[in-house]
C-alpha positions in Angstrom: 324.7 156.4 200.3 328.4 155.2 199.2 331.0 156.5 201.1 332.4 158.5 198.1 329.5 160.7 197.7 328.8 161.2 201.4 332.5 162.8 201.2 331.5 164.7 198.2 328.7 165.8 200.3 330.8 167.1 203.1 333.3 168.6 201.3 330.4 171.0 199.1 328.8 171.9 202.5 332.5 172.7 203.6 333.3 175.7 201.0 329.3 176.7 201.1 328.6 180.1 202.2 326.7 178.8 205.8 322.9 179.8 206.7 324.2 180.8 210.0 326.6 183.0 208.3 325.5 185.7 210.2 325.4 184.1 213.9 328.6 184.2 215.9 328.4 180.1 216.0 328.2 177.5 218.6 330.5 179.3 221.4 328.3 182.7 221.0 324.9 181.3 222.4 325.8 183.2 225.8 321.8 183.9 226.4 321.3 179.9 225.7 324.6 178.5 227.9 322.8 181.2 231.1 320.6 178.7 231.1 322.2 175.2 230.8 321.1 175.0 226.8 324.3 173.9 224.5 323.9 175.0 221.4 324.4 172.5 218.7 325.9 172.3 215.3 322.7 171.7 212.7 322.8 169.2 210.3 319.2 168.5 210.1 318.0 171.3 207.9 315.4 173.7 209.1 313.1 171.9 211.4 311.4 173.3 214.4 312.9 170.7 217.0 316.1 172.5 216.7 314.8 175.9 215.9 313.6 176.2 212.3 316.5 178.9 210.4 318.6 181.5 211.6 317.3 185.1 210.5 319.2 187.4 208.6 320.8 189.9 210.4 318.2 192.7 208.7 315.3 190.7 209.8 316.6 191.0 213.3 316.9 194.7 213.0 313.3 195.2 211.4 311.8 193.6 214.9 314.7 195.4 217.1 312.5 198.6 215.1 309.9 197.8 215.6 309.9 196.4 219.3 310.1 200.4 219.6 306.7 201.8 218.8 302.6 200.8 219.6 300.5 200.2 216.7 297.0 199.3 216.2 297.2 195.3 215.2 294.7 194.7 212.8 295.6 197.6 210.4 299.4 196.6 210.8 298.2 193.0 209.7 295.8 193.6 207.0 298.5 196.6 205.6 301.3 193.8 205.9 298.6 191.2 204.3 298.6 193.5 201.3 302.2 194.4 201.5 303.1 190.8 200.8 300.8 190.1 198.4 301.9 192.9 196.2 305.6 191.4 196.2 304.5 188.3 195.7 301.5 188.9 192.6 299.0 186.8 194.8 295.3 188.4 195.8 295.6 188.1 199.3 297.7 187.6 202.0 298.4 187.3 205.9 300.8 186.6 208.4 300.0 183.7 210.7 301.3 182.3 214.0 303.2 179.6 211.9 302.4 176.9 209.1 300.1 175.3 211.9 298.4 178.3 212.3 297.7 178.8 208.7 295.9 175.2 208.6 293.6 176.4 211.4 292.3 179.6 210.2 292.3 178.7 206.5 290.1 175.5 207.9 287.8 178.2 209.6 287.8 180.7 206.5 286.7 177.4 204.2 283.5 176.4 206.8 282.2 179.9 206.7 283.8 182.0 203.8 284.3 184.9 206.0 280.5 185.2 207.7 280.9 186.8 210.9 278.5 185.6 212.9 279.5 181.4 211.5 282.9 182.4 212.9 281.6 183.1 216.2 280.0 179.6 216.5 282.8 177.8 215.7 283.4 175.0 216.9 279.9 174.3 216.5 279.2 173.3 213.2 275.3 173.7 213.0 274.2 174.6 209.7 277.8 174.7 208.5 280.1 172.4 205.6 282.6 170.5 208.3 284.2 168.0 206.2 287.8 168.2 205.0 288.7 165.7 202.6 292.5 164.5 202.5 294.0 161.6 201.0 295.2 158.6 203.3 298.8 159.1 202.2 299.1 163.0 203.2 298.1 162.2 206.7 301.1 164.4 208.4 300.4 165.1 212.1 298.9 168.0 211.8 295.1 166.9 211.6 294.7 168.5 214.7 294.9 172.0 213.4 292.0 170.9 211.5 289.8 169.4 213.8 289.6 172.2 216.3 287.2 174.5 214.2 284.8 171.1 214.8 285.7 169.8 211.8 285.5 166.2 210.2 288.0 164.4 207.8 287.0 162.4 205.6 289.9 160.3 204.4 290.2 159.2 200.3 292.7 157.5 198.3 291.2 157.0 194.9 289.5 158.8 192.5 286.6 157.3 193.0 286.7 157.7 197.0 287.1 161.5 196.0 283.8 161.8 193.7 282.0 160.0 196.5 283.1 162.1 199.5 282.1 165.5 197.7 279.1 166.7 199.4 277.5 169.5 200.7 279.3 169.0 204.1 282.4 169.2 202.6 284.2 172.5 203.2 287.7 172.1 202.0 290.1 169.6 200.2 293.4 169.4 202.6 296.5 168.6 200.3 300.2 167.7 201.7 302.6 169.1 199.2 305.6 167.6 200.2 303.5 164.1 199.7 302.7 164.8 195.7 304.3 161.5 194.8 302.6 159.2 197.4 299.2 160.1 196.5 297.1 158.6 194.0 295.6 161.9 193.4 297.9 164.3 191.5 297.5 168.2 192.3 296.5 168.9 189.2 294.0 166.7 189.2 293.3 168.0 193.0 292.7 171.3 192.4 290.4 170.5 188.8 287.9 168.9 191.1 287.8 171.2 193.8 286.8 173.7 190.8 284.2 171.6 189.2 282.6 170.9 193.0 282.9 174.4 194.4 285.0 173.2 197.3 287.7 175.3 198.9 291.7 173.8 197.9 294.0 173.9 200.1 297.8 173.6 200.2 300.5 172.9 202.9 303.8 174.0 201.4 304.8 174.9 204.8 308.6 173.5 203.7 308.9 173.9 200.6 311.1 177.4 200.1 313.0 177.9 198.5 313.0 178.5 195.5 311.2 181.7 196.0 308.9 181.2 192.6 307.3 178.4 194.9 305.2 180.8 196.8 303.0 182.3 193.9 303.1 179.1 192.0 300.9 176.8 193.7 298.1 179.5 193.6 298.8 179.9 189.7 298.4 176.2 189.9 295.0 177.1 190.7 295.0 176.0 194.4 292.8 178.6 196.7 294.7 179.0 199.9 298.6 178.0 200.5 300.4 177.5 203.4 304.1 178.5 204.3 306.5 178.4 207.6 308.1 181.7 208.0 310.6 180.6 210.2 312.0 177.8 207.8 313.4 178.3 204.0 312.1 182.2 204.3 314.4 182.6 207.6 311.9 185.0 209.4 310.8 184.1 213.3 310.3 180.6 214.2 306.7 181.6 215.3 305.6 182.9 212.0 303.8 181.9 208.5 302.0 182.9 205.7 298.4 182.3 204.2 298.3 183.2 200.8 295.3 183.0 197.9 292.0 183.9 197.4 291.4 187.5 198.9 288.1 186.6 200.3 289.2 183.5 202.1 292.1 185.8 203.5 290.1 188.3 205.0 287.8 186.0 206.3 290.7 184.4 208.1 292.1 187.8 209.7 289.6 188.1 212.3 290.1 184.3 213.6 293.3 184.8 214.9 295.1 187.3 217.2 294.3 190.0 218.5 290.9 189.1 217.6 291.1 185.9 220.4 291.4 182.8 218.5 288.9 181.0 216.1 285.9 182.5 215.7 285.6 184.9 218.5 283.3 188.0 217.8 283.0 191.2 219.1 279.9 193.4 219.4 280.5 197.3 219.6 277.1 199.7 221.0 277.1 202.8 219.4 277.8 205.0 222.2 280.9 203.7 223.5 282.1 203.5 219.4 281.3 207.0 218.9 284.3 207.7 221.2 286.5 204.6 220.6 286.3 205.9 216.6 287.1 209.5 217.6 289.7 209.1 219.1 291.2 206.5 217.2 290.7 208.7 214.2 292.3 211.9 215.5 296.6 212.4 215.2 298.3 210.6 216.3 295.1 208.2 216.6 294.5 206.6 219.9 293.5 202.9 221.3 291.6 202.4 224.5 290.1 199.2 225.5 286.0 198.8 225.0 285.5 197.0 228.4 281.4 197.0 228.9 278.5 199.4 227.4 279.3 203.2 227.7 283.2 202.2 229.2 286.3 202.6 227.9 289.9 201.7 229.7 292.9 203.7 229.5 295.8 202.1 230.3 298.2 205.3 231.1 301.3 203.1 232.2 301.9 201.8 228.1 302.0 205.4 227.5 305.4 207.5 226.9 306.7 211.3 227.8 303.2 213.9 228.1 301.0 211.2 225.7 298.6 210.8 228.4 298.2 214.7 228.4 297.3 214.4 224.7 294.4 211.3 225.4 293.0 213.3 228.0 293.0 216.4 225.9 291.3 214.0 223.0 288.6 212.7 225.8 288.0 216.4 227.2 287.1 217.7 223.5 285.1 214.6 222.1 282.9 214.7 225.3 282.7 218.4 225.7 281.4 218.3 222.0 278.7 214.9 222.2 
């Protein structure tokens, strides 16, 4: 770059409003000096080595909120799932542990379209499609999010390579946004095939907000499941992303991550012990004990607050009094 336009550069940054606008800059990272960290002046843009973005000050408030209170996970994530998607005009939606995290369960949703009991095998692959095909040039480092459900990749670089890789093992087609122009295999033409084969698309956008419009339109593109960072261009926690696309696929992918114990664990519920566990969590305010063996449930009464374990032994008096 000529030295003229790297000082036209400068100067724009200068009189642009900052993203850190809200932080107190580099002096005010007391929590990070406490430990010998300096904190640093970014000019890299929003990568995780140094910490993704900075979140708004209203995000920070949200989580101070909601730090507050205990809620039952899975509802809180399937209500935010549909919550997002609504905002956004997508079918389906969830909130992953990260762009990473989004590659591993959408890899999982695509090898067993939301089966219970394929999830629980994983990462065995018996009787399951295992192949995800990805072109040479969008190899990115991140393969190994892939490869943990058991999976295969099968690398392509023509059209041709494409037609031939198709199979019935093939579960997914893996495409790298940010690498559109180094592929010999447009998107477009991407996503047509995956269509006319019945295979699972897949895209990692996981940098590429904003502009905001960019997370509906890959899916109106006609891709199945897209991945985004949450703590990059949309400035939420460093620790956070989003799956979006086909509503299926999404709720297939809710129950291989957290709290449900990673990829592809299952749970198995008697009916005695989820008589109780579904009475109480269906009373006011509803309850949430731990299911730790058949006929017993765990109470943990030090996570409680004020007279609330007066109320869950009040619950467990009048459900058992009653079976």
């Amino acid at each position: 770059m000529k030295r003229r336009r790297v000082l036209q550069a400068v100067a724009a940054v200068a009189g642009a409003p900052s993203l850190g606008a809200a932080a107190s800059g580099i002096d005010g990272g007391s929590v990070y000096t406490r430990l010998g960290v300096k904190p640093l002046i970014n000019g890299m843009g929003t990568v995780t080595v140094v910490g993704g973005s900075l979140m708004p000050p209203e995000v920070v408030r949200a989580m101070e909120e909601a730090s507050r209170h205990f809620v039952f996970v899975p509802d809180l994530q399937k209500k935010a799932g549909a919550r997002i998607a609504e905002l956004l005009d997508v079918p389906g939606a969830m909130v992953t542990a990260g762009a990473a995290s989004a590659i591993a369960v959408a890899t999982a949703a695509a090898m067993t379209r939301g089966d219970q009991k394929k999830i629980s095998q994983l990462p065995d692959t018996t009787g399951l499609p295992f192949e995800v095909i990805q072109q040479k040039s969008h190899r990115c480092g991140y393969e190994p999010q892939i490869l943990l459900n058991g999976a295969k990749i099968v690398t392509v670089e023509t059209r041709e390579d494409l037609d031939r890789a198709i199979g019935e093992r093939t579960a997914m087609m893996f495409f790298l946004n940010k690498a559109e122009p180094d592929g010999q295999i447009k998107s477009d033409e991407w996503v047509r095939v995956a269509k006319e084969r019945g295979v699972v698309s897949f895209n990692d956008a996981a940098a590429d907000v904003p502009p905001r419009e960019h997370l509906s339109r890959y899916l109106r593109q006609g891709f199945d499941l897209v991945a985004f960072s949450g703590g990059k261009g949309l400035r939420g926690p460093q620790c956070s992303g989003l799956l979006l696309g086909r509503k299926d696929l999404i709720d297939g992918a809710h129950t291989c991550i957290s709290p449900f114990g990673g990829i592809g664990r299952g749970m198995k519920v008697g009916k005695e012990e989820k008589q109780v566990h579904e009475q109480l969590q269906a009373g006011d305010p509803p309850i949430h004990v731990l299911l730790t063996g058949p006929g017993k449930l765990t109470v943990s009464v030090w996570t409680m607050r004020g007279d609330e374990h007066r109320i869950v032994a009040r619950r467990l008096r009048d459900i058992l009094a009653a079976a």
